[in-house]
C-alpha positions in Angstrom: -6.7 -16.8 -6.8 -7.5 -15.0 -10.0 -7.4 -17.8 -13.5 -4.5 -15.0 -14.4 -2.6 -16.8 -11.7 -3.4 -19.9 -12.2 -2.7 -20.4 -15.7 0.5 -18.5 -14.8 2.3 -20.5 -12.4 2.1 -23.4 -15.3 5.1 -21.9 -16.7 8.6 -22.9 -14.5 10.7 -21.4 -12.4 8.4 -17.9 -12.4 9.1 -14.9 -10.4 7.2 -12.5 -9.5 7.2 -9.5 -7.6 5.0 -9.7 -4.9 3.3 -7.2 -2.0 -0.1 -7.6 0.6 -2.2 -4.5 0.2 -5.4 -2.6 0.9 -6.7 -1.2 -2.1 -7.9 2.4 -1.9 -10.0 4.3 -4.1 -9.7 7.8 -4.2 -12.2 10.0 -2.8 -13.0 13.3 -3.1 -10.8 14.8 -0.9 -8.0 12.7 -1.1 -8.1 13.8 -5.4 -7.6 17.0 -4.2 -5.2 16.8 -1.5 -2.8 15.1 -4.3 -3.5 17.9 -6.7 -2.3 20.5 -4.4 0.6 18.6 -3.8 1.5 18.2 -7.4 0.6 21.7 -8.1 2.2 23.4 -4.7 5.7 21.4 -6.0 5.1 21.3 -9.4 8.9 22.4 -10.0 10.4 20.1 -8.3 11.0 16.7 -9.2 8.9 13.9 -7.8 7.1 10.9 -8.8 3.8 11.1 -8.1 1.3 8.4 -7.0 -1.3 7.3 -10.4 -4.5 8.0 -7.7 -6.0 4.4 -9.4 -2.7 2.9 -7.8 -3.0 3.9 -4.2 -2.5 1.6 -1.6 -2.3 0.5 2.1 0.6 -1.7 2.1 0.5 -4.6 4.8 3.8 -6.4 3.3 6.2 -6.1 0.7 8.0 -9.6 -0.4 9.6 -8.6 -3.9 10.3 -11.3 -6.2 8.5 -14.5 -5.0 8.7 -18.0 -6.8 5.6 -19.9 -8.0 5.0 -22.2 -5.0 5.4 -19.8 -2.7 2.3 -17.7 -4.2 0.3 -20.4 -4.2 0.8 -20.9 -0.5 0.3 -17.2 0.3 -3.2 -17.3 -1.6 -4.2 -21.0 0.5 -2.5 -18.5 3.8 -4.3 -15.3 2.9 -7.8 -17.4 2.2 -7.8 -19.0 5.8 -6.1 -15.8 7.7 -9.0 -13.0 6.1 -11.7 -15.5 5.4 -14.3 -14.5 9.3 -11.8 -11.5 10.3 -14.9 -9.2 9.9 -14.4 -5.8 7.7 -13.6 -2.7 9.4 -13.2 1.0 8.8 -9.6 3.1 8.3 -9.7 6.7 8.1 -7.0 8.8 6.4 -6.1 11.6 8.1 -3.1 14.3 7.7 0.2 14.4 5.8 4.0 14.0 6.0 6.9 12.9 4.9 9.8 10.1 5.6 12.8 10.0 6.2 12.0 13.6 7.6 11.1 17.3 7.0 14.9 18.3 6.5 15.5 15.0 4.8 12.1 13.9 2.3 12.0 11.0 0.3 8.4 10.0 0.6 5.2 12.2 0.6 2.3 10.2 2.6 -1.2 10.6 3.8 -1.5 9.3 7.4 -3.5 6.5 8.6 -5.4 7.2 12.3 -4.6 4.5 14.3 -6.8 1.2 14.3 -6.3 -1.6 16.5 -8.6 -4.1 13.8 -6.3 -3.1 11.1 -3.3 -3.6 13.6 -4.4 -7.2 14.3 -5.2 -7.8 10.5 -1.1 -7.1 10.0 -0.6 -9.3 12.7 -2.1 -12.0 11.9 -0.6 -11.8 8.0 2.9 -11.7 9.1 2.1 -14.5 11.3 1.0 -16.2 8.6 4.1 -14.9 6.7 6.1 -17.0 9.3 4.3 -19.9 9.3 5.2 -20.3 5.3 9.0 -19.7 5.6 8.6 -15.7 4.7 10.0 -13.4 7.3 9.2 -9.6 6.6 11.7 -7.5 8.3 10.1 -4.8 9.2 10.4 -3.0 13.2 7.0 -1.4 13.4 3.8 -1.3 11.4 3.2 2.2 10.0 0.4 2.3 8.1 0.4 5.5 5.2 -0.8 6.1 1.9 3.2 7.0 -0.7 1.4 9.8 -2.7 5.1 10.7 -3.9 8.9 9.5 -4.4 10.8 12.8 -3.8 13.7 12.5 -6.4 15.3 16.2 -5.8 14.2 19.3 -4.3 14.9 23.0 -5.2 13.6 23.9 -2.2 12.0 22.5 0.6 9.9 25.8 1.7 7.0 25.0 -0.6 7.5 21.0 0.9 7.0 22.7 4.4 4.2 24.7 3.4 1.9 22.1 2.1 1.9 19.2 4.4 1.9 21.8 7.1 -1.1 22.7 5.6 -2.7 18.9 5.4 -0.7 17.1 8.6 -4.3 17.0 10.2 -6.9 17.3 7.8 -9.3 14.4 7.3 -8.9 13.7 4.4 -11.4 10.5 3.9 -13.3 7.1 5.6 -12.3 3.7 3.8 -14.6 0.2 4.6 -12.1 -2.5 4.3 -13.8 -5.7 3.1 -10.8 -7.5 1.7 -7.8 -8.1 1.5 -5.1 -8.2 -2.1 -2.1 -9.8 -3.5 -1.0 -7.7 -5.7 2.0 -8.3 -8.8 4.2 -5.4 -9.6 5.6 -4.7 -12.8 8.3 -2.0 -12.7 8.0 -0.2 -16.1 9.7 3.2 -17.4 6.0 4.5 -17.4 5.7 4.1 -13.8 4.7 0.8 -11.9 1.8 -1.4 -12.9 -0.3 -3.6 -10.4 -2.1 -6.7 -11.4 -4.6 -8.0 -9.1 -3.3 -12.0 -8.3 -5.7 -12.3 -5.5 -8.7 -11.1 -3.2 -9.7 -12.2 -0.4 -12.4 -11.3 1.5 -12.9 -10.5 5.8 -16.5 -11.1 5.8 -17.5 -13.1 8.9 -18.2 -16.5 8.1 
């Protein structure tokens, strides 16, 4: 865990809020799949993804106290510490809830049964600290926008149509992150509290 952290946790009672991720940088591709988006909808209001802050989430907890962080980094350590790295690949877009009812634009993740396993064995170790994530299924997706209103939903239609199976770019996972989030009126901003490697031991 990061001296940030550990200096941090000296002061009492802390909260902080508190998510599991895969950190992507953006490719080539992916740059200008989210510029067509943002162009193709540029009248209608949505918060767009900062490309330096997108992520693979594998688990949200929100506001976390001090000891608990310090036994998710001691959890994380032993859980990705010999899991071996692996590859994702980002392929296609859409949208949740659903076409007739968006709130989130998302590049797709193919389906991997390492990175599947690498969820699993987090939220077991989750469990095995007192922290239940309730979540039914895993769906792994990269939130390129938070759709506040639309005007329309023709143009929305048009341009994940036109990227729901492109592949869009290949990502070597060799660690893991605990990430902070601090919500500001700017948008959100991520500090790195921990990384933790999947090398093979």
């Amino acid at each position: 865990m990061q001296e940030y952290c550990k200096t941090g946790l000296k002061q009492p009672n802390m909260v902080k809020r508190i998510f599991i991720a895969i950190k992507i940088e953006a490719g080539e591709v992916l740059m200008e799949v989210m510029s067509s988006l943002m162009t193709s909808l540029k009248s209608e209001s949505i918060k767009w993804t900062d490309p330096q802050n997108v992520h693979l989430t594998l688990a949200f907890l929100g506001d976390t106290e001090e000891e608990k962080i310090v036994a998710l980094d001691s959890m994380l350590t032993g859980k990705c510490l010999g899991f071996g790295n692996f590859e994702i690949i980002v392929k296609g877009s859409g949208v949740f809830r659903n076409i007739n009812d968006p709130r989130v634009i998302w590049a797709g993740i193919e389906r991997s049964e390492k990175l599947e396993l690498l969820n699993d064995h987090i939220l077991k170790g989750l469990r095995e600290i007192g922290i239940e994530i309730e979540r039914p299924d895993f769906r792994p997706h990269l939130t390129l926008g938070r759709i506040r209103h639309l005007k329309s939903d023709l143009a929305l239609k048009d341009v994940i149509t036109r990227y729901n199976s492109k592949l869009i770019q290949r990502v070597q996972v060799a660690d893991v992150i605990m990430f902070e989030s601090t919500l500001l009126r700017t948008g959100p901003v991520y500090t790195i509290i921990g990384k933790y490697s999947l090398d093979k031991i």
